[in-house]
N, C-alpha and C positions, 0 to 999 in steps of 0.2 A: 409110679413115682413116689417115694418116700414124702414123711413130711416137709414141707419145705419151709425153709428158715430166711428171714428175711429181717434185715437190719435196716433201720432209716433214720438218717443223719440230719440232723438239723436243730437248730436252738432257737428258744425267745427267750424276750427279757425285756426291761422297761425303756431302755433304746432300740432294741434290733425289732421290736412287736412281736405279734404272734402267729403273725399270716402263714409262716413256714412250716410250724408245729400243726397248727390246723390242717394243713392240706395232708401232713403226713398222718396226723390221726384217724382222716379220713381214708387214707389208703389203708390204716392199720385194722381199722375197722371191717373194712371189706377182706383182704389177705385173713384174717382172724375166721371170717366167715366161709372162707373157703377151708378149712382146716388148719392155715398155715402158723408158723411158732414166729411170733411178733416182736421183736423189742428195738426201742431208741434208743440213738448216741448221741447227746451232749449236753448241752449244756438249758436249764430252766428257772432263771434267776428270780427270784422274788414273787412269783407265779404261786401261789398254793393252789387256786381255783383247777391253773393247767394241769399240777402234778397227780392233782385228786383224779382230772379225765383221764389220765394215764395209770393212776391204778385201780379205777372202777373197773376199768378193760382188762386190768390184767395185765401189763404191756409194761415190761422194767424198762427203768430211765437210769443207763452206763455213761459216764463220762465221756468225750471228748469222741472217739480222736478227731486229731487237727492236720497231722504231716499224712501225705500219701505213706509212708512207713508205718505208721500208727493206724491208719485204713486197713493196710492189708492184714497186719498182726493183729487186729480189733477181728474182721474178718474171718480167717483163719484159726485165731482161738474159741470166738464162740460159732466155729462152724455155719457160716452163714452162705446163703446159694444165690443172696438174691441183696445187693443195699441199692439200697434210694438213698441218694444224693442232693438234697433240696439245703443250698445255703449260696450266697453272696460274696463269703468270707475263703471258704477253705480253697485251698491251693488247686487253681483246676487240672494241677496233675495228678490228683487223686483219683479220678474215674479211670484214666489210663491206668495208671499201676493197678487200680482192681482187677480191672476187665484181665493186665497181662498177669495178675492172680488164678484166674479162672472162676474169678467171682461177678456171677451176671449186675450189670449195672444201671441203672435209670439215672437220670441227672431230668430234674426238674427244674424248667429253665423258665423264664419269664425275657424272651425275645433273643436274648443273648445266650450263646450256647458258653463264653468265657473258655472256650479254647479245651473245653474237654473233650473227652473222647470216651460215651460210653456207648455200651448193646440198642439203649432206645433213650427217648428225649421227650419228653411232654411239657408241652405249654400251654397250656389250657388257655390261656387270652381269648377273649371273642376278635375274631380276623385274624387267628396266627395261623389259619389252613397255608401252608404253601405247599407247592410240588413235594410229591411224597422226595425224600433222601434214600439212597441205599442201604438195605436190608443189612442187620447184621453178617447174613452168608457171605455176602457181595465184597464185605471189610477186608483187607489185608490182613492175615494174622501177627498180631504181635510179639514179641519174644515173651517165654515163661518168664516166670517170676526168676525160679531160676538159672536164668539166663542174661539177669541185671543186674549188673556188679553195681549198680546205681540208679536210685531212681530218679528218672530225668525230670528237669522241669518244664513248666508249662509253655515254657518258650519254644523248647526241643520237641515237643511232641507234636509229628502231623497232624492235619485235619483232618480226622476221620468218623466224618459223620452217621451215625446212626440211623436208625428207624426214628420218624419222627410222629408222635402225636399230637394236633396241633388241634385248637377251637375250644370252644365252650363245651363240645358236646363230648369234653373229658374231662368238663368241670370235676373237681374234687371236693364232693360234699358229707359232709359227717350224717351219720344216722340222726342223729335229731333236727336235721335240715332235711332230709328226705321224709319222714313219716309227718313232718308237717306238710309238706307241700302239699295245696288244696285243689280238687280235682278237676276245676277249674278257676279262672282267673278273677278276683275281685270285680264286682261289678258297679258301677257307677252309683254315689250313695251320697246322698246330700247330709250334711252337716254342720251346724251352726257351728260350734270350736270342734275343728280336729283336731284327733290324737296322730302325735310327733313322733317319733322316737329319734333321736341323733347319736352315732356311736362313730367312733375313730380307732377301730383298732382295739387289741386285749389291753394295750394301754397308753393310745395315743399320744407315742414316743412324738409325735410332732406338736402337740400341744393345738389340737384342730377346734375340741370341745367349745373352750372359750369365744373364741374368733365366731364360730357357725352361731353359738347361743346370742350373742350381740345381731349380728345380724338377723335368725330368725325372731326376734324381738322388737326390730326395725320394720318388720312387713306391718307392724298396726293390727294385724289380723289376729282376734282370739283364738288360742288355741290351747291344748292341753300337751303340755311339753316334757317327754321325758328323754335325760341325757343322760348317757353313761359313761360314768367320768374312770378311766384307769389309772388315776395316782392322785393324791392327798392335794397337792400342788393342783391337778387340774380342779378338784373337784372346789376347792376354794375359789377359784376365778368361777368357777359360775355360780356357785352363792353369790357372789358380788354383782350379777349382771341384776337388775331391776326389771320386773316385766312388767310389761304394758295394761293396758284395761282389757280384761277379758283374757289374759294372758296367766297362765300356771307354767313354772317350771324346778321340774323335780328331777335332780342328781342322784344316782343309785350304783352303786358296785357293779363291778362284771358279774355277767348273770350265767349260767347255763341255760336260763330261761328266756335265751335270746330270739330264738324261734319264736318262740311264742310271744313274745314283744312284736317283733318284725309283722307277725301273719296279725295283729290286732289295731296295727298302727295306720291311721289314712294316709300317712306322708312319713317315708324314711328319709333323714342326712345322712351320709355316712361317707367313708372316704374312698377311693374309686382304688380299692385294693382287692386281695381273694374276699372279702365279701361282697363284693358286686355280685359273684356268683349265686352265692346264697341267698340275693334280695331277688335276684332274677329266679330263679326257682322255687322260692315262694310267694311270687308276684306279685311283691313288694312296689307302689310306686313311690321313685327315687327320685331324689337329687342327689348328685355326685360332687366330691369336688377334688381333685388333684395333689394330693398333699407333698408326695418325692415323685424325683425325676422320673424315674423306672417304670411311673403308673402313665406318664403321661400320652405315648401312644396307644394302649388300649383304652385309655378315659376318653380319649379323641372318637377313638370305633365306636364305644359303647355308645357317647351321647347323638353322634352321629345318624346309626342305625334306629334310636327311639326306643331304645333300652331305657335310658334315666334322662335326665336334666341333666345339666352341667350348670355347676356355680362358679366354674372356674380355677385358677389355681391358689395354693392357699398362699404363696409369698405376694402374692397380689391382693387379696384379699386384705392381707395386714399390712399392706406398704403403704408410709406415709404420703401427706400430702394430698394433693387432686387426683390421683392416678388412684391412690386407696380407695379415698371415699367413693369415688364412679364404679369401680368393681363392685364395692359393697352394696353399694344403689342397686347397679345390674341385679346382683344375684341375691337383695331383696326383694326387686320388681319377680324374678324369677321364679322364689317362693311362696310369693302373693297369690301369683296367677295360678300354681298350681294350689295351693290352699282353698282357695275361691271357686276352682273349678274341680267337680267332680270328675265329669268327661275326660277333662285332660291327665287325670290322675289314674282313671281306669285304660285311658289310650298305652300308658304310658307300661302298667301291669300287665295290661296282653300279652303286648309286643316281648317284655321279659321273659313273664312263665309262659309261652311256647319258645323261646330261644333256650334257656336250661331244662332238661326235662329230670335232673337228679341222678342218672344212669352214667354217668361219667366216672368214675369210679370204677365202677362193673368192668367197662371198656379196658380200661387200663390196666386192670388185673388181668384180664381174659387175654389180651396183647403180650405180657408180662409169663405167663402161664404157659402161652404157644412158644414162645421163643425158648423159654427155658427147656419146655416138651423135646421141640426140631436139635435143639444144641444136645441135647442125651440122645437124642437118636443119630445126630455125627459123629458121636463118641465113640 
């Protein structure tokens, strides 16, 4: 097999965050590693930290495209054999028109496949194992490209489900999430003030930072606090919060040094998005809390199974009234107990770093690699 070219679609920015970019960096990582020629489409607004991990890698960052038209000619001109499809936004007729391109396609879903139609499908959610879907062999074939005086919309286009990759144990983790992970799990370790860390995202487009810092300042409990705030706006609200006796809290930029915060910290906040993963495979003990709708069934699994704590969701958390302040209580009571408890904070790291083991990646490549191998050998 030649080298193979692989294109991955997807954008952040200081509303849309940066969960998507990540997960594809992590796949870009890995494809890079197997020899393959790397580059992103679209869009990385006001990010300099992100654009810099994309050109340490080597990995050029091309505009756009947006319309399934723009897919396939984006495709097509820079010779591409393989796009990953990871966004919320573009038109889910796009994986169809690729695929009736002849260009292999992933669509990176989080529960909802939105009516696309590509080769393979990965969710990495912890609990998204379901019944495997039919093989790409199994598919009806589509008409060529040329053979589409038009390309149809997402309404038009059957269900035709792919190979699915489904669980944690496809987590999508970056090389500097994998070479920290520790050989085994945090062991239980008393502590007069823990170290905190709270993070929401490359730039907690929901505005979580503030909210969590009120309240872990509420638990009474000495600690040494560090939050990392992604916009000028957040990082002002928590200057503003006042800490308690025994209480340090310190505001700091997006780090690439995030690893290395997470593995150093007794107790992570953070928001129950793709880094749950990364807390869980560096067995991180967490509280989680809810911030958009989309997380809220696997924040359910996660705290469920004894992955993290749950503090709940965050329009709860800041809604006014009796109904605010009891949430806030709850998931101060919540942080107390794990702050105070050693045990419950190492029960809590087990349970995580043996649920991710960092090889999730690997999988999906090698999944990614057979399919495209089996389709040149139909050819």
């Amino acid at each position: 097999m030649s080298t193979l070219r692989v294109g991955l679609r997807c954008d952040a920015g200081p509303q849309r965050g940066v969960g998507h970019l990540v997960r594809c960096l992590a796949l870009a990582e890995e494809f890079l590693a197997r020899g393959a020629h790397v580059a992103v489409f679209g869009t990385v607004e006001r990010l300099p930290w992100a654009t810099a991990e994309l050109a340490s890698r080597g990995i050029p960052l091309h505009p756009g495209p947006d319309s399934p038209a723009e897919l396939v000619e984006a495709a097509h001109r820079h010779e591409l054999d393989v796009v990953v499809l990871d966004s919320y936004e573009l038109d889910p007729a796009g994986a169809g028109a690729l695929r009736a391109a002849g260009v292999f396609t992933l669509a990176v879903i989080d529960g909802d496949s939105r009516g696309q139609v590509a080769d393979l499908y990965l969710d990495q959610n912890f609990g998204a194992e379901l019944p495997e879907l039919p093989s790409a062999a199994e598919l009806p074939e589509l008409p060529s490209a040329a053979e589409l005086p038009e390309l149809p919309s997402a309404a038009e286009l059957p269900e035709l489900p792919g190979r699915l990759l489904a669980g944690s144990g496809y987590a999508l983790l970056r090389d500097s999430v994998i070479t920290a992970r520790p050989a085994v799990p945090p062991p239980a370790t008393t502590v007069s003030r823990p170290r905190v860390l709270a993070f929401f995202g490359g730039t907690d487009a929901v505005g979580a930072a503030p909210v969590l810092t009120r309240v872990l300042v509420a638990t009474g409990h000495p600690m040494d606090l560090t939050v990392i705030v992604g916009r000028p706006e957040i990082e002002a609200e928590v200057e503003d919060v006042t800490p308690g006796r025994g209480q340090i809290i310190r505001p700091i930029p997006p780090t690439s040094a995030l690893p290395k915060l997470i593995t150093e910290a007794d107790l992570v906040v953070s928001a129950a998005g793709t880094s749950t993963w990364e807390l869980c495979c560096l067995g991180a003990p967490a509280a989680l809390v809810c911030v958009v709708d989309n997380q809220r069934e696997s924040y359910g699994r996660v705290v469920q199974h004894g992955l993290a704590a749950g503090l709940g969701e965050l329009p709860e958390l800041t809604a006014a009234g009796v109904a605010g302040r009891a949430t806030r209580a709850a998931a101060a009571r919540t942080l107390h107990g794990l702050l105070s408890s050693p045990q419950r904070r190492a029960t809590l790291a087990a349970q995580a770093w043996s649920t991710v083991d960092g090889q999730g990646r690997a999988r999906v490549v090698d999944a990614v690699f057979e399919a495209v191998r089996a389709a040149a050998v139909t050819d």
